[in-house]
C-alpha positions as CSV (number, residue, x, y, z in Angstrom):
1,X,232.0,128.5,121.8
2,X,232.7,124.8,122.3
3,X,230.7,122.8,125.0
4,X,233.7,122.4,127.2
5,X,234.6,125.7,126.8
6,X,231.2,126.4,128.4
7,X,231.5,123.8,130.9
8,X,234.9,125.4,132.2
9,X,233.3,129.2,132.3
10,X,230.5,127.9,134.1
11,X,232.7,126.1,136.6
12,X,234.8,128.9,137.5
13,X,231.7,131.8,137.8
14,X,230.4,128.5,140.3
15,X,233.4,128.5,142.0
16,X,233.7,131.8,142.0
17,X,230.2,132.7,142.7
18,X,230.7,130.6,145.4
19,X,234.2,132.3,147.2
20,X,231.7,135.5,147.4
21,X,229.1,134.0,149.3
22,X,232.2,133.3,151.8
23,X,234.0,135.9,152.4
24,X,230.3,138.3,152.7
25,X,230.1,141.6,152.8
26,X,230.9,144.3,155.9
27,X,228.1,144.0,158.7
28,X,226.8,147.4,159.1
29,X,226.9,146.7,163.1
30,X,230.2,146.0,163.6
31,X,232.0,147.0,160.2
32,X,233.1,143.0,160.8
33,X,232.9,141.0,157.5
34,X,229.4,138.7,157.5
35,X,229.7,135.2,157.4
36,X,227.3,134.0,154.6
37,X,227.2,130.1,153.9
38,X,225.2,128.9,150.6
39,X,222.9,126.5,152.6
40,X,221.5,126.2,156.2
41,X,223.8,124.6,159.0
42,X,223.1,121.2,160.4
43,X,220.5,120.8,163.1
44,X,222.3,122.2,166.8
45,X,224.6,119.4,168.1
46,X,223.5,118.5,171.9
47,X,226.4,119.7,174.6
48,X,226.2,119.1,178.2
49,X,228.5,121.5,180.1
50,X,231.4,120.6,182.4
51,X,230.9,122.5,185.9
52,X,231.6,126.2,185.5
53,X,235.3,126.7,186.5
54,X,233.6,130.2,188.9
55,X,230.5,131.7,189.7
56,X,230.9,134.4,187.3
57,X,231.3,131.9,184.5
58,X,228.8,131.9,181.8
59,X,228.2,128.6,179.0
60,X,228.2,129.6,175.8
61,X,227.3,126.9,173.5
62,X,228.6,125.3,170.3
63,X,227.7,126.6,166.7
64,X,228.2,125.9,163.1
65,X,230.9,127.7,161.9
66,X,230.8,128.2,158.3
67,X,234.7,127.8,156.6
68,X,234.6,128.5,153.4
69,X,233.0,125.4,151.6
70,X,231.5,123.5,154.9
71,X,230.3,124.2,158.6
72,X,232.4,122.9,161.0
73,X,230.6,122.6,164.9
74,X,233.0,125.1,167.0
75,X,232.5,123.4,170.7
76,X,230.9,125.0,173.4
77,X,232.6,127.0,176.2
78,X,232.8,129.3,179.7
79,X,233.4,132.6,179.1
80,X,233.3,135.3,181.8
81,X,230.0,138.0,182.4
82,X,231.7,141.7,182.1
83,X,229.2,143.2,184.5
84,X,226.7,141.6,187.1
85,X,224.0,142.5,184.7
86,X,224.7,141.5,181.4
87,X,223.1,139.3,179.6
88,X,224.3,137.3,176.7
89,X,223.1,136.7,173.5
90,X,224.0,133.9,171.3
91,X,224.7,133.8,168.0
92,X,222.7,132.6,165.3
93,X,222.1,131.7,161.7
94,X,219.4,133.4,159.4
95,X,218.3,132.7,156.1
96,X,219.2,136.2,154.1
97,X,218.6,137.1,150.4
98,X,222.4,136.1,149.9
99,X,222.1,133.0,151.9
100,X,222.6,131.9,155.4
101,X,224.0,134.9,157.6
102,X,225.9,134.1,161.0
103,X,224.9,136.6,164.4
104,X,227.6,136.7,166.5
105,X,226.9,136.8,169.8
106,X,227.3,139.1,172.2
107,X,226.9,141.0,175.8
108,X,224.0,143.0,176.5
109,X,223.6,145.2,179.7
C-alpha cells in the first residue's frame, strides 16, 4: 500500500475513532447516551452567584460540556428544589476505560 494511502486510512479510523468516543454509549442508569470526551476537562472555572431569584432557588454551577471535539464551560444557574428535602447532586467528570465520562446531576430525596 502506498505511504499516503496509509496516512489517509489512519486519518479517517482517527477521526473516526474519535466520533465514537463522542457520541458514547447508553448509560445503564438512565438509558441516556454517555458523554465520553478523549481527555480530562479544564480545571472548574470560578462563578460567583447572582442573588437567588426565591427561597426555594438552588445554584447549580457551571461544567465543561464536552461537544464533540472540545469542552465548552456551560454557565452556572438557579434551578428550583422539587421537594423540601432534596438534595442535589452535581455532575461530574471521571476518568473511564473509554475516556472521560460526564455524571449528570441530579435530585436526591
Amino acid at each position: 500500500m502506498p505511504r499516503n494511502t496509509r496516512r489517509i486510512t489512519a486519518s479517517i479510523f482517527c477521526a473516526a475513532l474519535l466520533a465514537a468516543c463522542a457520541a458514547g454509549s447508553p448509560d445503564p442508569a438512565t438509558g441516556k447516551a454517555a458523554i465520553v470526551a478523549p481527555y480530562p476537562p479544564p480545571p472548574q472555572r470560578a462563578e460567583i452567584p447572582p442573588p437567588a431569584p426565591t427561597a426555594n432557588s438552588l445554584w447549580q454551577g457551571g461544567h465543561w460540556s464536552w461537544q464533540g471535539s472540545k469542552y465548552v464551560w456551560v454557565h452556572g444557574t438557579y434551578i428550583e428544589r422539587p421537594a423540601p428535602t432534596a438534595n442535589w447532586m452535581p455532575g461530574y467528570w471521571e476518568e473511564g476505560a473509554g475516556g472521560w465520562i460526564w455524571t449528570e446531576g441530579h435530585w436526591e430525596t
